[in-house]
N, C-alpha and C positions, 0 to 999 in steps of 0.2 A: 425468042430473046432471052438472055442468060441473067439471071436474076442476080441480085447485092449478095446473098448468101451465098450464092454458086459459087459468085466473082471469089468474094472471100473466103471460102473454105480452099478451091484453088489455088490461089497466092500462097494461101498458109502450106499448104501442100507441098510447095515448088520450094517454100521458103525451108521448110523444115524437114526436106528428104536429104539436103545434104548433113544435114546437122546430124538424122540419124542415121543415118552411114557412116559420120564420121565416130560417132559413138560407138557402134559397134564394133569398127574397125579398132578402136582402143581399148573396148573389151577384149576381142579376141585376141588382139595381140598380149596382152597383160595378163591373160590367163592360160597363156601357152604353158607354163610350170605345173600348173597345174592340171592341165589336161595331160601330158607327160606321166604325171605321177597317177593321173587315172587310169590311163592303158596303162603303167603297170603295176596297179592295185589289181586289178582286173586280173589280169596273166598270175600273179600271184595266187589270186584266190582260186583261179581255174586251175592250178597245180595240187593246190589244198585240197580242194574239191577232189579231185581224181583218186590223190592218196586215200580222202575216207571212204569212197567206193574199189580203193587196190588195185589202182592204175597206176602204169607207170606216166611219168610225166609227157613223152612220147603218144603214148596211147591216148593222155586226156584233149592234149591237142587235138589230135587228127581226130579225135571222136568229136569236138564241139566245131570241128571245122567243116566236116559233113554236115553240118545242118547248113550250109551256106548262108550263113545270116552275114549281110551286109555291112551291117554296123560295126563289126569284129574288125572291119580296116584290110584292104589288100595285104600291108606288110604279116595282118597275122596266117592270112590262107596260105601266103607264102612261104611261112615256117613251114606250116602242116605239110606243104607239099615237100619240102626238103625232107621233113621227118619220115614221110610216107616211101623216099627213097630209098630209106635204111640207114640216113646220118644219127647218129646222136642230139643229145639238145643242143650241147655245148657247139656243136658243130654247124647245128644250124641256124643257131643263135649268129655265129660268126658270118653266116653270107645272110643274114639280114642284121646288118650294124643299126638299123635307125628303128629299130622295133622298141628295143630297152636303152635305159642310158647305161653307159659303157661300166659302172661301175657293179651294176646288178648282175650284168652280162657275166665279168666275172667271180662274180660271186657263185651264182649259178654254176659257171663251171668248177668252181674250189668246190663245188657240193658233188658234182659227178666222179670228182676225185679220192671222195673217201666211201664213195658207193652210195650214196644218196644225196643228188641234189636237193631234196627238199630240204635237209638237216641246216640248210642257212637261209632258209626263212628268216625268224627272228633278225639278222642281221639285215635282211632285204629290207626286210619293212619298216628297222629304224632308218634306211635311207630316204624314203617315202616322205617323211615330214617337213627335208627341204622343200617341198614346194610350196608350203606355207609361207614361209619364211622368205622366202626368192620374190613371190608375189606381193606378201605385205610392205618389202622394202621398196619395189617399184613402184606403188604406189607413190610416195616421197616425191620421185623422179618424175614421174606426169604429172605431177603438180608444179613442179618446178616447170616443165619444158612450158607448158599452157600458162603461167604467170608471169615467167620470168624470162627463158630464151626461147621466145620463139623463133623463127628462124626472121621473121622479118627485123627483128632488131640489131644484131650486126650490120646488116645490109643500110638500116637507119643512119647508123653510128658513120659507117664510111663515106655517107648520102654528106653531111652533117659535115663530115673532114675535107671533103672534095670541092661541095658547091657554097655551103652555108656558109662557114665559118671562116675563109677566106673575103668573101663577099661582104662580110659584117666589118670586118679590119680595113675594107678599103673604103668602106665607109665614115668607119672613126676616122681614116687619116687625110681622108675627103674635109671634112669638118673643123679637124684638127685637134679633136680630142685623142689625149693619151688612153688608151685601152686602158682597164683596171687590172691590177696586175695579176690578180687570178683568173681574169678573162683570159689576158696573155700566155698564161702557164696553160690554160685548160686547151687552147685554141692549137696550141704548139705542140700541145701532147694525145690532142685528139686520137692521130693516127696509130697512135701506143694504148692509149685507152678503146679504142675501136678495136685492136688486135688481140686485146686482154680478153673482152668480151666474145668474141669468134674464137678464139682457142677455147674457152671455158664451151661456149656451145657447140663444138665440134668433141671434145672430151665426153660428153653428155650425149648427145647423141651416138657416140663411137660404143660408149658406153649399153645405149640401148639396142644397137645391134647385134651384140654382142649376146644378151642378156635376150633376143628374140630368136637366135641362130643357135643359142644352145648349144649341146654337146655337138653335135655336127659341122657347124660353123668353125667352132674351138679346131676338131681333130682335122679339117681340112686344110685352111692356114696354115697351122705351123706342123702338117707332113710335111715330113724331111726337111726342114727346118728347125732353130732352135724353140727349144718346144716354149714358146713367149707366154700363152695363155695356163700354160701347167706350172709357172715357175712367176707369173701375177698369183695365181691363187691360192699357188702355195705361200704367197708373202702377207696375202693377206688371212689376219687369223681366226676369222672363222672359218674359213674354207682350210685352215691346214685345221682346226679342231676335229672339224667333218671329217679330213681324212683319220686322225690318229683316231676320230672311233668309230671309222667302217674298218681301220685295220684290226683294234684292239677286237673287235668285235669276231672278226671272222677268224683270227688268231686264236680267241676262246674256244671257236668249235671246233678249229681244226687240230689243237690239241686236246681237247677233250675226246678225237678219235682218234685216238693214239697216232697222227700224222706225226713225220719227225721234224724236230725242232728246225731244221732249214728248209726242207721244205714247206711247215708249215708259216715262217715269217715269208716264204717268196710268193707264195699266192695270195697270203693277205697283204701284204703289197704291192701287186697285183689287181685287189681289189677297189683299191684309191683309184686308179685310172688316172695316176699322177705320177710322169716321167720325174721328177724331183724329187717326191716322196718313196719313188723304187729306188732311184740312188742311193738315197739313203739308208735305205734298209739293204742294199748290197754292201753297204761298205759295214753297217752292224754284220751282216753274214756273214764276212769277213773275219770279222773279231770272234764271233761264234764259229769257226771255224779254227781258228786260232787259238781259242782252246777257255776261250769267256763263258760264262754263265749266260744263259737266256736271258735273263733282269737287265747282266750288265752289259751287253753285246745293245739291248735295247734302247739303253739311253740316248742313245744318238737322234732319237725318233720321238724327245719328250724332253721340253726344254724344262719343264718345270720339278720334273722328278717323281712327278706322284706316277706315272704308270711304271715304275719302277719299283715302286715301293707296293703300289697293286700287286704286278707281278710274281713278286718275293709271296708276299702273301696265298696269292692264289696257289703256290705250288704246294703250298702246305694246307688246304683245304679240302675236304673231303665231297663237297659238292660241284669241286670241277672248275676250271679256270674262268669258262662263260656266267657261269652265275657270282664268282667273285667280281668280276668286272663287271658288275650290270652298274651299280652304283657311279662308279667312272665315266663309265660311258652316258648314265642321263646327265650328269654333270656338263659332258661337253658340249652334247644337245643343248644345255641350257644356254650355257655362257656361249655357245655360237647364234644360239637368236639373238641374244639380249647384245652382242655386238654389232651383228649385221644392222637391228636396228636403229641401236645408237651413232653407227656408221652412216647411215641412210638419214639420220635426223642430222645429222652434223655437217654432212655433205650439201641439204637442200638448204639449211639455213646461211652456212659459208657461203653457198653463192648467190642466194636471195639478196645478201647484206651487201654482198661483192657488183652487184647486178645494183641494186637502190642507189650503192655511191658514185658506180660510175653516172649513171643518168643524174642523180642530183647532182651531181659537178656542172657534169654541161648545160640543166637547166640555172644552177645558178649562174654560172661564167657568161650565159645568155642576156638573163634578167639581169645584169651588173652593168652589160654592153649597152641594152637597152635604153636605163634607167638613166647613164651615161648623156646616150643621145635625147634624150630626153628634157633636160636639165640644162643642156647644151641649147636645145631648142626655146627652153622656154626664155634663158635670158636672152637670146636673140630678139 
């Protein structure tokens, strides 16, 4: 016979296995950025490594891919074996797309182009720190989905428009009480306040797909299409700050080895892995062709004018363009967190607010109906 303790450690069991799955399913989803930016911390440092033992990048690969360790990820054996075929990295960076994110990728290769990939390091690994940033602002957003939309609440709201609140007005007019007039407005507008709320949780959740699909999801969509997700995140401004300083970034080292001034703006535009932000810098090439200054060909690419005035500067500095720009560039790190998160704080509490007044509408417009028949009843 199965004893009280059994019974209930059981139950708790049964009760609490969905809870923790579901929990983990929300870590791991929420920490995809970050795992991301793990493999390629990782890949980074294995290229590091190699160089202080006088390996080429190539080499350190295939030498760490021989030991067969598992953990390494199918996508990375599968570099080594490309490499082991005799491609380059660059090259075999490009038949494994989902190893790095696209903007490392070419960076990476702007390194094999002035004879050393590793020389963009340093720019690699200020990219590295979005995944801080990516992760702490989701956060915001699962709190919202679990507080505020979750999906049963539209489904409420339309339940509410269909069966309830029609049902309640045939009853005041049963009675012959006049509905209260914000009953009436509420009751009439249900199906608009129901659709309010469903567009805002379809936005939000479109949102988290997005933002769990990553770079992959991004570049599959809008191939051969207009490119929709490159020309959102260019409008929004910390993701165009990121891009002006993995450009400015990689632009420093690619003139500091004496690359020429268009081709070294086309691969660090290039680097952004943002169709909008290359246009841009084709039509500045343009002008640098044309017969512009570097500085001034570059304005097109900095609404504010300081990398401009960086620019000018750095050409007249004897430590090289990348180290005049450093300051610049943690700047824009800066001011790209501290918007992402005041974006993310501004975005959960707009619809918290937005979310509190529809529902308090329709519970008061309820309780007014109510109260109505009520009152109705009592002087009977």
């Amino acid at each position: 016979m199965i004893t009280f303790p059994f019974q209930l450690l059981f139950w708790l069991a049964l009760c609490l296995a969905p809870l923790a799955v579901g929990v983990w399913l929300v870590y791991f989803l929420l920490s995809l950025p970050l795992r991301r930016q793990e493999r390629a911390r990782f890949f980074l440092d294995l290229l590091e490594l190699g160089r202080r033992e006088g390996r080429a990048p190539e080499q350190a690969i295939v030498a760490v891919s021989q030991s067969r360790d598992e953990s390494l990820g199918a996508r990375f054996h599968l570099l080594a074996a490309h490499l082991e075929s005799g491609l380059r990295l660059g090259q075999a960076l490009d038949k494994v797309p989902r190893l790095l994110p696209p903007q490392l990728t070419a960076m990476l290769k702007s390194g094999e182009e002035i004879g050393d990939a590793l020389e963009v390091l340093p720019a690699c690994r200020q990219l590295l720190k979005d995944g801080f940033s990516q992760t702490r602002g989701a956060l915001n957003y699962v709190i919202l989905i679990f507080l505020a939309l979750t999906p049963a609440a539209p489904v409420i709201f339309h339940a509410l428009s269909i069966f309830v609140f029609p049902k309640l007005l045939l009853i005041l007019r049963e009675m012959e009480i006049a509905p209260p007039a914000f009953t009436a407005t509420v009751v009439h507008q249900t199906s608009l306040l129901a659709s309010i709320m469903t567009a805002t949780s379809v936005m939000v959740y479109l949102a988290g797909l997005v933002y769990i699909g990553g770079p992959r999801l991004s570049t599959w969509i809008q191939s051969g299409l207009f490119p929709v997700f490159d020309w959102a995140a260019f409008r929004l401004p910390w993701r165009r700050k990121r891009m002006q300083r993995d450009f400015a970034a990689m632009l420093g080292i690619l003139l500091d080895a004496n690359l020429p001034e268009e081709r070294a703006v086309s691969l660090a535009a290039a680097a952004t892995a943002n169709v909008i932000f290359q246009k841009r810098a084709a039509r500045a090439l343009s002008d640098l062709r044309a017969g512009q200054k570097l500085p001034e060909a570059l304005r097109r690419l900095d609404e504010t004018g300081e990398f401009h005035w960086r620019l000018t500067n750095a050409s007249h500095s004897a430590q090289g363009f990348r180290a005049a720009l450093n300051g610049w560039l943690e700047a824009l790190d800066a001011r790209a967190f501290q918007q992402q998160q005041a974006a993310a704080q501004l975005v959960t509490t707009a619809v918290v607010l937005l979310n509190g007044t529809l529902v308090g509408a329709l519970v008061v417009g309820t309780f007014e109906a109510l109260i109505s028949i009520v009152n109705t009843g009592v002087l009977w």
